[in-house]
Structure formats: structure tokens, C-alpha cells
N, C-alpha and C positions, 0 to 999 in steps of 0.2 A: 472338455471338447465342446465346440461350442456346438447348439441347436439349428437344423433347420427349418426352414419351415415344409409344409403339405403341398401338395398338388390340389387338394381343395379346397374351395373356399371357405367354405361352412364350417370346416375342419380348424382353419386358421383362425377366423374370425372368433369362434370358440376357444380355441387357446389364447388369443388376445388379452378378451373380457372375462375370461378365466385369473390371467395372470394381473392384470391391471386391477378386480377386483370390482368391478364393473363399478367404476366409478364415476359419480354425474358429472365430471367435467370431459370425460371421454365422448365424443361424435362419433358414430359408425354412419353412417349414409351408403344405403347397396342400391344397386341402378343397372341395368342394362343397357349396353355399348354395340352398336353397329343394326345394320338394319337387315343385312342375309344371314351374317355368319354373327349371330347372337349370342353374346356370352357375359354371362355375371361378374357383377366387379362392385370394389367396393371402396370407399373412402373415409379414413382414418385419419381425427387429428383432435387437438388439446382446447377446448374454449379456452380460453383468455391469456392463452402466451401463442396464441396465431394472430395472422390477419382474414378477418373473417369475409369482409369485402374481397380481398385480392385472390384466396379462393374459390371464392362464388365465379369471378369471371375470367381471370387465368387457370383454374384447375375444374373446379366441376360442369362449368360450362364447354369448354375443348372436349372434356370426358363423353358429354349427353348428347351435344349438338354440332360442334364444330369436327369431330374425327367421323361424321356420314358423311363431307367433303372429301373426305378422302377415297382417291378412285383405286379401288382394289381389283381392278382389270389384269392390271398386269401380274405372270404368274413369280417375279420375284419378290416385288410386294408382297403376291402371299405369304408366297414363304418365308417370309421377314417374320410373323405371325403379328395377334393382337401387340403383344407387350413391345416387340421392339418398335411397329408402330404408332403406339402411343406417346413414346420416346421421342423416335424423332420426327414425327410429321403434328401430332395433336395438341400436345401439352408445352403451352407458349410461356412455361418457366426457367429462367437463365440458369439455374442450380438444378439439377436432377441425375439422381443417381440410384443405379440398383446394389439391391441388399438381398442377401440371401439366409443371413446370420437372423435371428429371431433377436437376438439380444442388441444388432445393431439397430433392428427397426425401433424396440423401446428406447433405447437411446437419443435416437431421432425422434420417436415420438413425442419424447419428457423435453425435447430441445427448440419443439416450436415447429416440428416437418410434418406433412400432412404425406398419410401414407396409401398408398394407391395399389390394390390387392384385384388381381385378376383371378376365375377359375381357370383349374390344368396347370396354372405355372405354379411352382416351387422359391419364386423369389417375388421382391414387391417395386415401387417406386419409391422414392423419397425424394419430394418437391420442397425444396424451400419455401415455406409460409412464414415466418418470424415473426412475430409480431408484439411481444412481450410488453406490458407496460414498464413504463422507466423515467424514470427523471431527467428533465433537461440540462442542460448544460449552462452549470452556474460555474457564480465565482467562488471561487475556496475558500474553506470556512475555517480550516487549520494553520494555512500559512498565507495571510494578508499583505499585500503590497502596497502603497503609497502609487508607486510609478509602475508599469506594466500590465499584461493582458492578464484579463481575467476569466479565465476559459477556466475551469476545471473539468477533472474527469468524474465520469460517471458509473454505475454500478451496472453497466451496460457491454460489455469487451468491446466486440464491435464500433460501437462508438469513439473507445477510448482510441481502438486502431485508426479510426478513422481520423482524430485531432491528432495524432499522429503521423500520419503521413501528410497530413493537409501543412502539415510546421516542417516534415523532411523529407522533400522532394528528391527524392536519392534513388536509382535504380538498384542500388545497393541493400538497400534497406529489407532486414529480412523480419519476417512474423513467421516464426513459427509453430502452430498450439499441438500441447500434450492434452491430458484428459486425467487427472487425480483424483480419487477418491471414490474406492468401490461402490459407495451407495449416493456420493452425491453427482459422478461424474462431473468434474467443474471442468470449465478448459480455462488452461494456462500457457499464456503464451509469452515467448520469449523473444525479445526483440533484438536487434544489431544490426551494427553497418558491414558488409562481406567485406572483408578488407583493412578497415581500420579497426574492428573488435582484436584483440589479440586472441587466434584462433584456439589457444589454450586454455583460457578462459572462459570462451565459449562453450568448449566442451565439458568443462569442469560444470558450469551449470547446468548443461542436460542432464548429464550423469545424477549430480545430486536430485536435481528436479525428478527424473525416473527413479529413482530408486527410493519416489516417499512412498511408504506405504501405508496409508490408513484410509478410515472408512468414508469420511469425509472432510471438506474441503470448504468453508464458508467465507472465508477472508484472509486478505494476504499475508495476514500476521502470523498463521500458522505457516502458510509458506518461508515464512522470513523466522521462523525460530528455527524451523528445520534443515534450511539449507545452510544458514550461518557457520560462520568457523568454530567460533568459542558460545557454546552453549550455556556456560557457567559464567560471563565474563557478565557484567552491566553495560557493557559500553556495545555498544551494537556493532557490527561488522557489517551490515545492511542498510541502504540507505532507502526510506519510506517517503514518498511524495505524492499530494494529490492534485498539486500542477504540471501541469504538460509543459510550459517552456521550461521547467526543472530535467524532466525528465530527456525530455527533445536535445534538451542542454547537455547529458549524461552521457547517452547516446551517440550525438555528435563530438564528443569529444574519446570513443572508444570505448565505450565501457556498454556494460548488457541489462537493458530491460525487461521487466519480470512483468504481466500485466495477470491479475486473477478476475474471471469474472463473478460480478455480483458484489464487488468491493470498488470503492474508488480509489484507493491508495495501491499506487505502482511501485515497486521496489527495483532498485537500481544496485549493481554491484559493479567491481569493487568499490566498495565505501573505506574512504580511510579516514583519518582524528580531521585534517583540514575539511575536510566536504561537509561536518557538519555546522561548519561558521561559516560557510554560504550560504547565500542567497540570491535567486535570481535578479531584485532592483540593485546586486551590486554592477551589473552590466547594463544598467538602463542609467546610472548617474555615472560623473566622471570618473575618472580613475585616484583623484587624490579625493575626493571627496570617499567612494566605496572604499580605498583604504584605511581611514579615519574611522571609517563604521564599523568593517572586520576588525580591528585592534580593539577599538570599541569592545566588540560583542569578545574577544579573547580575554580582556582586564574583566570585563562583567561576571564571565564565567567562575573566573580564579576568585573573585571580591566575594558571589556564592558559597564557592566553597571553602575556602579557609575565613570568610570573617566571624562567626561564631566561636572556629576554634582559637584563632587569635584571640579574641576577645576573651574566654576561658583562660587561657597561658598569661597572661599580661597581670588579670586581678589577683591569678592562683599563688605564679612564681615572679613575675618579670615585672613588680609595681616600680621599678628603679626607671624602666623604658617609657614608663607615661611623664610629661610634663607636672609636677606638682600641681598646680594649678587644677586642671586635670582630672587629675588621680584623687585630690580633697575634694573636687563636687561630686565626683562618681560613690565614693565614702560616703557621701551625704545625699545620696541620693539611694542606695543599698540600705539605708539606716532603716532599721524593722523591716526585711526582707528577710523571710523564715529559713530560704533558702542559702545552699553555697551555690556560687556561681556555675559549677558545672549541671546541677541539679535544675535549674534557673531558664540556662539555656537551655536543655533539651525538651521542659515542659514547653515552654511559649513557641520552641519549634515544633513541636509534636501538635496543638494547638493550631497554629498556621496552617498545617499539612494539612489537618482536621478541616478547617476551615475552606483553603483551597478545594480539597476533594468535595466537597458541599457544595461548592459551589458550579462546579461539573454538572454533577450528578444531579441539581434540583432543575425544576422547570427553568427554560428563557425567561419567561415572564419576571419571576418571583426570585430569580436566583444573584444576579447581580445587586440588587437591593438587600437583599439578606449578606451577602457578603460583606456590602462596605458597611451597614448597618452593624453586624454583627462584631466586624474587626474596628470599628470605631468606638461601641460601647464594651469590648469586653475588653480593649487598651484601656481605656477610660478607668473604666470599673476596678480593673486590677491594679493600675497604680497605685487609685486612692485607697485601694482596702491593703495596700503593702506587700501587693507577691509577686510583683515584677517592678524592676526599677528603668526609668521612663531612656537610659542609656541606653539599657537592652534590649524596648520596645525600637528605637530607633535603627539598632544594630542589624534587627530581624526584620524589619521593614526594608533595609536596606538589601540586605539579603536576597529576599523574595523578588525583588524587583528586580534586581541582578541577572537572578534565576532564570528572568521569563525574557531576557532579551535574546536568547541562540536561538536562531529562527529550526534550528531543529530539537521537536521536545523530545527526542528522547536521549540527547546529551542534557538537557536542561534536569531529567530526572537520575541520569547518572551521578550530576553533583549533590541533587539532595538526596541522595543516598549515602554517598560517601560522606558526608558531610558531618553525618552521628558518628562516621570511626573517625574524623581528624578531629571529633570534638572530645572521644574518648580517650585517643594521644594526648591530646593538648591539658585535658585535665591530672592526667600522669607522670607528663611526663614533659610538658610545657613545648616552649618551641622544640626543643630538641627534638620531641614525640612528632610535630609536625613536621618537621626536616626529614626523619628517619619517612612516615608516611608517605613523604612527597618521593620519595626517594624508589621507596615500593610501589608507587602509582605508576611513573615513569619508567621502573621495569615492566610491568606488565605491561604497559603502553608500546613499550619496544618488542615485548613477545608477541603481539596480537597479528594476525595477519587476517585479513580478507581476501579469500577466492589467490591466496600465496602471493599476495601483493604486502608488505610490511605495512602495520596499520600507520604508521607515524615513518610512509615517505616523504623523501624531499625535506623533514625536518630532524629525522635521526637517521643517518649519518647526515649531517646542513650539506646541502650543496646547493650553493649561489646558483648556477644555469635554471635553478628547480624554482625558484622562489615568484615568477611570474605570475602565479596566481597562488597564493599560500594566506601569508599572515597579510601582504600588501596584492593590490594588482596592480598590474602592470598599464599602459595605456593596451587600449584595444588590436591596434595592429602588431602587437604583441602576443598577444593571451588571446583572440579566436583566429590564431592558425597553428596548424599541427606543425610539428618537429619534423622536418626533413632528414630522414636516416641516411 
């Protein structure tokens, strides 16, 4: 049940800095209001996620000097009393609302609201003051463009809503925020167009949305593990962006945005296998040009993931499939190599992975120079001492680069994951072991669904009508207008 609050002041204000802990970033400011009918009041709010100026002269100023402008002659005005008219004759704040919950006023208090406590009443004010410091609005540091805007979003909601509706002028356009996570209260809010969202979709993601239940809530990744279809799969059923015309883009074509505050990355569903080989500059270059690129990035993917195991099947079982030619420099280039080929490959990709992750994780400064430093001397180093031979340096070079061209990383990390089991088939059981793999890849691929949308629409079952924006796009007055039912 929730709490109210006192009809006193002293009383309140006490339970407050009671419960708060009487903590230094907490303001209490007590003042008296009016100049016949005199009565205690008091004002509550957060240093350093207010605005401290805009209270000074929209809130405690109206409180102290501007509400004895007010002519309380008349006898319905009395009767209105202080509180309702401070509401609405005094306080020149566009958001204000009463609370009577104890629990909603700290809510609002931890949110940035400055709170305004009369004696005799039993509820308080909550005046919008927001003021939080925040980051501005850069360009994205996750997924870089050539051609297009460079807006990203910020760790700010509000904000993000706002680059939002400034890209979708849509009367339609709904925000609607929840509140997750018992001790962090975060708001989450869930974006669509009334009308072209498929209305059962949208409700699928409330539902799941309310129904998370944990204590807090700091980035949308925990959102995006929890509302997901397949918890146990590697491949994501969520799609994660920290561009706005990705998202604007998502949005406007039907589908439901997910926005967490204090994260910059917005999550978009249904996500299916095609959505993560886009990219927004495939709508800012032509259309046979963005096709070239998407096919591109779909051969890159596959070269990622089976050329290691490839490479394992060929030396182990299948030396008949190499060119002689070939196959005797490769022989001479393996000579004093301690290792068997399957052993070979998964060190120098274990090594790489090593090496990648290092380079994340180390300072900007220092961290790109240790990389190429570190993968130029330890190729080097390891040829000539004999424990990698300079074919498989090549192969895994090849590799990696592959890797990093799906403008979404977390297909990019799906393949080198799978990557050690088509290299464990391959060493087993040769191509065949890859053929059977690929085989079980592509059923799971056909089981996956997102938010009950098949994960691999439009390409299992193929249907031509679907293909407008898939593996190829289409020109533009194609592929940005909706299907007329």
C-alpha cells in the first residue's frame, strides 16, 4: 500500500531527510507565502540534475514575491485555498502536477522535480526543473557513415525523443514511457506509428516490457536480453542502434522502437537475418551501387565464417581440390610447423580474438598502435620461429577483415563464434562436417522468430514480391513506400 503523506509540514519534511538520508546534494529551502493569510511552505529539489537558475525565477521567485499579486478578495478564490492557488495563478511552470503518494514525490525528486510542500495539505507540487548534465549530440562512434547525417543519440531520453520527432513529423507517432527497475526507476519508452505498427506487435512488446522484473535497469542491453525471443540463440532477434535515421528508418517502415534512458543505443524490433546487412548509406547512394555493397557485406560474412574451416578440410582430407601447384608451396611453407592444421588454426584465431579484444579495451591513445604493432610483430615473429605458416597468417587476416564489414557487430560476433564449431566439423569430418553444419545453421535460422515474425522472412520461403529490399534494393520509388493492402 502505498504511503501518504502528513498534513504537516515539519512532519513531512522530516520523513523526507529521514528517508533520503539527509544527503548533501538534497536542498530543503522553508519560506513563508502570502502576506494576511500566512503559511509555511517549503521547497525541495536535487543539486546537480535541476536547473538551478530556472528555479530561482520560475519557482521560488512566484512562491516569495509574485503570488502577493495575487487578489484574494474574492470569496471563491478563497476557497480554492493556498495550494490550488499556487497551481494555477503563481507558479509559471508548463509541467506541474500533484502527488499525494510519498513514493511518487521521491521518484520525482531522484528525476530532476523540485518539490513544493505547503503546511495543512496532505499532498505536494511537483514542478518540472530537469536539468541533468548530458552529452551533446554527436556523431556515432559504433556505426560510421561515408555519406549521411551525423546525429547520434544520447544518454539523455528526452533528447533522443526529441531527434526523433524532429526526423518523424507524424501525428501518428506515439512515445509511450514505462518505468523499470525497482531501485533504479529508469523510463523506457516505446515508440510507433498508430496505424502502420502492426497492432499485435505492439502489444507483444508492452507486455514483455512490463512484465521485466528486476531491481535495475542501466542500459538497453539488459532490455534487449530480456525481451528477445531466443535467449539461448547467438544471433540476436533485436536489432541495437545508436543512429536516429536507422531508427526513424525502422519506425517508419512499421516496426517498434525501444528508447532506455541513460544509454544511447535504441533497440528496434522485429529484427530479422536481412536487417542486419543494412545500412542506412544504402539509401543515400544509388540503388545498383547499395546493391553491390549488401552482397558485398553477405559474401564477407560467409568468407568469415567457413574460411578457416575450409582451409582445415582441404590440408586434412581434400588435398586432391587444391591446384598442385598450390598444395607443394603450402607443404613448403608448413615444413617445421609443430602443429596439425586444425591445432594451427584455432591458436592464431584464439590469438587474433586476443588481440582484437585488447584493442577495445586499451586506452584511444595507445590502443590502435599496440594493435597493428602487436599483429605485425607477432605475424612476423611467429613465421620465422616456425609456428604459424605465412598461408594461415594470410587466411586469418583475411578472415578478420571479412568479419568487420556487417555494419551490425553483433552478427559480426555470431560468425566468430560459430566459426571454432565449423572448424571442429571441418577438422572431423572435412567438408562433409561443413555441409552437415551449414545445414544445422539454416535450420535454426528457419526456427528463430522475432516478436513471431520468422527470423529469415522474405528468404525462407523466397518470395520474389519480397525481395525489394533484401539481398539487393530496389530503386527508391520502390522500396520507401508501404505495400497497399
Amino acid at each position: 500500500m502505498a504511503k501518504t503523506l502528513s498534513t504537516s509540514l515539519a512532519e513531512n519534511l522530516s520523513t523526507i531527510k529521514t528517508a533520503l538520508g539527509n544527503s548533501s546534494d538534497i536542498v530543503v529551502r522553508e519560506f513563508i507565502i502570502g502576506e494576511e493569510d500566512k503559511i509555511k511552505a517549503a521547497m525541495i529539489y536535487v543539486d546537480g540534475i535541476t536547473d538551478k537558475t530556472f528555479i530561482q525565477e520560475f519557482i521560488l521567485k512566484a512562491l516569495m514575491f509574485e503570488v502577493r499579486k495575487v487578489d484574494l478578495k474574492g470569496e471563491d478564490l478563497r476557497e480554492k485555498g493556498w495550494f490550488q492557488i499556487l497551481k494555477d495563478f503563481s507558479i509559471s511552470v508548463a509541467d506541474v502536477k500533484e502527488v499525494e503518494d510519498i513514493d511518487a514525490l521521491y521518484l520525482g525528486l531522484s528525476s530532476g522535480d523540485t518539490v513544493i510542500l505547503l503546511d495543512s495539505y496532505n499532498k505536494v507540487l511537483l514542478a518540472s526543473s530537469r536539468g541533468a548534465p548530458g552529452r551533446g549530440v554527436n556523431e556515432p562512434t559504433s556505426q560510421t557513415l561515408v555519406r549521411g547525417p551525423k546525429e547520434g543519440f544520447t544518454e539523455t531520453l528526452r533528447t533522443n525523443t526529441a531527434l526523433l520527432r524532429k526526423r518523424i513529423k507524424n501525428k501518428n507517432l506515439r512515445i509511450e514511457t514505462v518505468v523499470l527497475g525497482k531501485e533504479s526507476n529508469t523510463d523506457i519508452a516505446i515508440v510507433y506509428i498508430d496505424g502502420l505498427a502492426d497492432e499485435t506487435i505492439v502489444n507483444d512488446v508492452k507486455n514483455r516490457i512490463n512484465k521485466i522484473d528486476v531491481d535495475y535497469i542501466l542500459e538497453s542491453g539488459a532490455v534487449e536480453e530480456l525481451i528477445q525471443d531466443s535467449k539461448y540463440s547467438i544471433f540476436s532477434t533485436v536489432y541495437n542502434t545508436e543512429r536516429v535515421d536507422s531508427l526513424a528508418s525502422g519506425v517508419l517502415q512499421g516496426r517498434v522502437g525501444i528508447l532506455v534512458d541513460g544509454t544511447p543505443f535504441a533497440l528496434l524490433v522485429p529484427a530479422l537475418f536481412v536487417h542486419f546487412f543494412q545500412s542506412p548509406e544504402d539509401y543515400t547512394n544509388g540503388f545498383i551501387i547499395s546493391s553491390f555493397i549488401r552482397l558485398l557485406r553477405y559474401a564477407a560474412y560467409f568468407i568469415s565464417l567457413l574460411t578457416p574451416a575450409v582451409y582445415v578440410a582441404l590440408l586434412e582430407y581434400h588435398q586432391e581440390m587444391l591446384p598442385t601447384p598450390l598444395f607443394i608451396s603450402i607443404l613448403a611453407q608448413r615444413e617445421g610447423v609443430p602443429f596439425p592444421a586444425p591445432v594451427e588454426v584455432v591458436l592464431l584465431e584464439m590469438i587474433f580474438e586476443i588481440l582484437r579484444e585488447s584493442a577495445i579495451r586499451m586506452p584511444r591513445i595507445i590502443g590502435t598502435t599496440i594493435s597493428i604493432v602487436g599483429a605485425l610483430v607477432l605475424g612476423q615473429a611467429s613465421i620465422e620461429a616456425g609456428i604459424f605458416s605465412p598461408i594461415l597468417i594470410i587466411a586469418i587476416a583475411v578472415t578478420a577483415i571479412a568479419n568487420n564489414i556487417s555494419p551490425s557487430v553483433n552478427m559480426g560476433i555470431s560468425a566468430r563464434m560459430l566459426r571454432f564449431i565449423f572448424i571442429l566439423l571441418a577438422s572431423v569430418f572435412g567438408i562433409p562436417g561443413i555441409g552437415v553444419g551449414g545445414i544445422i545453421l539454416f535450420t535454426h535460422l528457419c526456427s528463430l522468430k522475432s516478436f513471431g515474425v520468422p527470423y529469415l522472412s522474405s528468404l525462407a520461403p523466397f518470395k520474389v514480391s519480397a525481395q525489394k529490399d533484401t539481398a539487393l534494393r530496389l530503386p527508391s520509388n520502390k522500396v520507401l513506400k508501404h505495400e497497399k493492402n
